[in-house]
C-alpha positions in Angstrom: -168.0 28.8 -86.7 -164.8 31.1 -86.0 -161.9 28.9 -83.8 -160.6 30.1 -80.8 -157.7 32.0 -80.1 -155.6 33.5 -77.3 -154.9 37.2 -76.8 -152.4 36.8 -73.7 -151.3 39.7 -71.7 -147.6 39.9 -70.2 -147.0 36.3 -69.6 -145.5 33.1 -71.5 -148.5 30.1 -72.3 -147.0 26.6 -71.9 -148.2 24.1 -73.1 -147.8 20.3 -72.0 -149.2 17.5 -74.1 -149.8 14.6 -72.2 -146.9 12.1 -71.6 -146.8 9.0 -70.0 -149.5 6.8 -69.1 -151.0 8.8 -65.8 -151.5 11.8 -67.9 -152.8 10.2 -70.9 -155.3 8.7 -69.0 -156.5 11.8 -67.3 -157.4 13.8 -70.6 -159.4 10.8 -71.3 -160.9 10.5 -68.7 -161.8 14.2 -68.5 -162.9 13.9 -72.1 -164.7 10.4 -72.1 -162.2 8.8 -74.0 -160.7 5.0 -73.4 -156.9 4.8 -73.3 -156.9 2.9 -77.0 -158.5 6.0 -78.4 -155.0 8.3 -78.5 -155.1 9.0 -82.2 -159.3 10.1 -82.2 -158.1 12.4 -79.0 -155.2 13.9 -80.3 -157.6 14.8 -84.0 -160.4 15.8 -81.7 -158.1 18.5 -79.3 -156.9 19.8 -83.0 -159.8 20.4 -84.6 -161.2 22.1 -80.7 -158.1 24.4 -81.5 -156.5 23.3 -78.4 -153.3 24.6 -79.5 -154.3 28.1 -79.2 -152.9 31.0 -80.7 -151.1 33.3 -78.0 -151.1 37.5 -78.3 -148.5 39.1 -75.9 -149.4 42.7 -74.1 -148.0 44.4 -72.2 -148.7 47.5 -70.1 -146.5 50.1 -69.0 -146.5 53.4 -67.5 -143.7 56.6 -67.9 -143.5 59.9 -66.1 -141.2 62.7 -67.3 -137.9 62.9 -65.4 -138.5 66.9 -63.9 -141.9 67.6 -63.9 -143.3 70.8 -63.5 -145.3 71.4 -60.3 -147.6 74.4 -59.6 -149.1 75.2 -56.9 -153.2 76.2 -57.2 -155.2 76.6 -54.5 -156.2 75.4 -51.3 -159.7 74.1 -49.8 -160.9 71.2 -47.2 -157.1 71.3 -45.6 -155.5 70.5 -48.6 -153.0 72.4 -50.8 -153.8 71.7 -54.2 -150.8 71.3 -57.4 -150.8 71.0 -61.0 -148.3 68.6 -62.7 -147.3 68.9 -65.7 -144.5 66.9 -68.6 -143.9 69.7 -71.0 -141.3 70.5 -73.7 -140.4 74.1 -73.9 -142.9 74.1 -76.5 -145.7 73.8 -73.9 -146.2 70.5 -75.7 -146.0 67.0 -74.2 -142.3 65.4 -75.3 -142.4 62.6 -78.0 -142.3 58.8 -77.0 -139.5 58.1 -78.1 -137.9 61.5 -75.4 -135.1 60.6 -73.4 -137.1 63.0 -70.5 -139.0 59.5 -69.8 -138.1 57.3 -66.7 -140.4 54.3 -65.9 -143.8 55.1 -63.6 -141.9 53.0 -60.1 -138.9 55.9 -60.4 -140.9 58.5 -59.8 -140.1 61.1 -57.5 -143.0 62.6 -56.9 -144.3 60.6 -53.6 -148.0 62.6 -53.2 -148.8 62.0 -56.6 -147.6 58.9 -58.4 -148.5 55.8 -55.9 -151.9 57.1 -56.3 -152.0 55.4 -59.8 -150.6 52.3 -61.2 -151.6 49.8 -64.1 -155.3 48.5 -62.9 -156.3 52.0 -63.2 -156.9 51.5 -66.6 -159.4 49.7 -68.5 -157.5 47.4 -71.5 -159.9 46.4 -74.4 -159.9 43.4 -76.9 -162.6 44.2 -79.9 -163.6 42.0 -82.7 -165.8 42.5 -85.5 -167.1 39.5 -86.8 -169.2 40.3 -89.7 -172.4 40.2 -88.0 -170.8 39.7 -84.7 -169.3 42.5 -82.3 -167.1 41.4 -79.3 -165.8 43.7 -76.8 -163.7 42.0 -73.8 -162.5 44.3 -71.1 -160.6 43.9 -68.2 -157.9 45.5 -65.8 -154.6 46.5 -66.9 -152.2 44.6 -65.0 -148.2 44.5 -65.1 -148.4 40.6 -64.4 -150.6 40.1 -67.6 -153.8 38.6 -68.8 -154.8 35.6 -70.7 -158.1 36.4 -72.8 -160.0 33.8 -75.0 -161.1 35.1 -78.3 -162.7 34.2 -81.9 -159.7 34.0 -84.4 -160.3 36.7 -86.6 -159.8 40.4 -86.6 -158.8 42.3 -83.5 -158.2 46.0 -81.8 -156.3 46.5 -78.7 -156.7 50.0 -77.1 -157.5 51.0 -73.3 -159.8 53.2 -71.6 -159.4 55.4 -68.2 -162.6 56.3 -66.0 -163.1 59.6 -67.4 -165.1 60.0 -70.2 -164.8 61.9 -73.3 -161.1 63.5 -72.4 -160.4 64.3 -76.2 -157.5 63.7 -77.7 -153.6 64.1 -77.4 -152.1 67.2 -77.9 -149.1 65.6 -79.5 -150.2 63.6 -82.9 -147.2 61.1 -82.2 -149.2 59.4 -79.8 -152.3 57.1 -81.0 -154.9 58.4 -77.7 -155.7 59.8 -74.6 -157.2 58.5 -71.7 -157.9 60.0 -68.0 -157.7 58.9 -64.4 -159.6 60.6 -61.4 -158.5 58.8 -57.8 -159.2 59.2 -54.6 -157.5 57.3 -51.4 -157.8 58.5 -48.3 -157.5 61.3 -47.4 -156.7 61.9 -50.8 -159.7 64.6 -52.4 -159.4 63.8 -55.6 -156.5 63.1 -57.9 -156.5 62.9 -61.3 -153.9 62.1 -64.5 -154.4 62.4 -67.9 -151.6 60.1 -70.0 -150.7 59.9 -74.0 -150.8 56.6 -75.3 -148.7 54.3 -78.1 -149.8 51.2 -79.3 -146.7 49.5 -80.3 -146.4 45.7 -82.6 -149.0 43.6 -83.5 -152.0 46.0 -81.3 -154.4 45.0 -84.3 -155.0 43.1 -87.1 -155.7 39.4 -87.7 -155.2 36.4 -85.1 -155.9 33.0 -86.4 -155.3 29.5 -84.1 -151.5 29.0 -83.6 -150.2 31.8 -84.5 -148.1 34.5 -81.8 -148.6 37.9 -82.4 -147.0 40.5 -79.6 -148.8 44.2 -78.0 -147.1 46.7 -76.0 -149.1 50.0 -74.6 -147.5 52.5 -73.6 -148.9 55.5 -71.2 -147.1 58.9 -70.7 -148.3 61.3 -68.3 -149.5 64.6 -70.0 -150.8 66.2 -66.9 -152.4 65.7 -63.1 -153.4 67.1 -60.0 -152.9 66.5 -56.6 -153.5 67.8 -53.0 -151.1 67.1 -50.4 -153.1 67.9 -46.4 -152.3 71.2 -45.1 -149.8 70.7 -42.2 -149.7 67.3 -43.2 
C-alpha cells in the first residue's frame, strides 16, 4: 500500500500537534482513543502518514510589454484584432525576455481581464505500476492542496482547446489554448507557452517538501471590441 502525500499548490501547510489537555483529548476522541493512550496515538498518526509531505505550485501568467495588435475583420457589431508577443524573428521571446511584465499589468483592457488563472486546467499524474492517477483541478493564484499516493509524479496543465500543438519556441516545455466568451464578448481566445520550473516531477515520498512553479506566456489571441462601443 503506497502512503499518502501532499502535492500543495501556492500556500504554506501548518501543522499543529496537539498541546495541552483540551486538544489531546479531542484527537482522541475523534479517533476512539482514551487520554492514557498518547504514545499508541502519536505511533498510529505516523504510521497513517499524518505528517504529510507538502509540494508547492504555483501558477502565474506573463504578457509581453508592447504587443502587436492587428486589426482583422468585422462581423455581429464587433471589430475583430489579432494579438500577438513576437521577437523580430516572428518568433515568441524566450522565458527568461525582459519584454515580460506580469498578466495584472497589462494594458490591453479588451483583451486581458477576459483570462486569468482558473482558465486553466492544472494536472497531478501518477503511475503506480499497475495504477494510473490523474487529479485535475483549477489553476488558482491562491493555491491548492491535493492528496496523493507517495511515489512518482507529473505536473503539467491543460487549456479547453484541444490538440493546439506545440510551441513554436523549443525553450518552452508546452502549449495550451483558451477560447472565452463574456458577455458581449463573441469569442476570445489565447494561446500561451508554458515552463515548468523546480521540482514539476519526479518522486514525492511522506515528509518530504518538494516546490513547482508554471509559468504561461502569451504567444497569441484574439479579441473583438463592439462596434461603437
Amino acid at each position: 500500500m503506497h502512503k499518502s502525500a501532499i502535492i500543495f499548490l501556492l500556500g504554506t501547510l501548518v501543522m499543529l500537534l496537539p498541546f495541552g489537555t483540551s486538544l489531546k483529548v479531542m484527537a482522541f476522541e475523534e479517533y476512539e482513543y482514551q487520554t492514557d493512550q498518547y504514545e499508541n496515538y502519536v505511533m498510529d498518526m505516523a504510521n497513517d502518514n499524518y505528517y504529510k509531505s507538502q509540494n508547492t505550485v504555483s501558477k502565474e501568467m506573463f504578457i509581453c510589454s508592447e504587443p502587436t495588435v492587428v486589426p482583422t475583420s468585422t462581423g455581429s457589431g464587433f471589430q475583430f484584432f489579432n494579438l500577438f508577443c513576437q521577437d523580430s524573428s516572428g518568433n515568441i521571446p524566450d522565458p527568461d525576455s525582459p519584454v515580460w511584465i506580469p498578466w495584472k499589468d497589462c494594458n490591453v483592457t479588451d483583451f486581458c481581464p477576459i483570462f486569468n488563472e482558473e482558465d486553466f486546467v492544472l494536472q497531478i499524474e501518477q503511475n503506480l505500476g499497475s495504477n494510473f492517477i490523474r487529479y485535475e483541478f483549477p489553476g488558482t493564484s491562491q493555491g491548492r492542496s491535493v492528496i496523493v499516493e507517495s511515489g512518482t509524479y507529473q505536473i503539467s496543465e491543460e487549456g479547453n482547446v484541444p490538440d493546439v500543438g506545440t510551441c513554436p519556441n523549443p525553450s518552452y516545455d508546452g502549449f495550451v489554448g483558451i477560447v472565452n466568451s463574456p458577455p458581449p464578448q463573441p469569442g476570445s481566445n489565447a494561446f500561451f507557452c508554458f515552463i515548468l520550473e523546480d521540482d514539476c516531477s519526479g518522486t514525492i515520498e511522506a515528509g518530504e517538501e518538494k516546490t513547482c512553479t508554471v509559468r504561461n506566456y502569451l504567444n497569441a489571441g484574439t479579441f473583438g471590441i463592439p462596434i461603437g462601443g
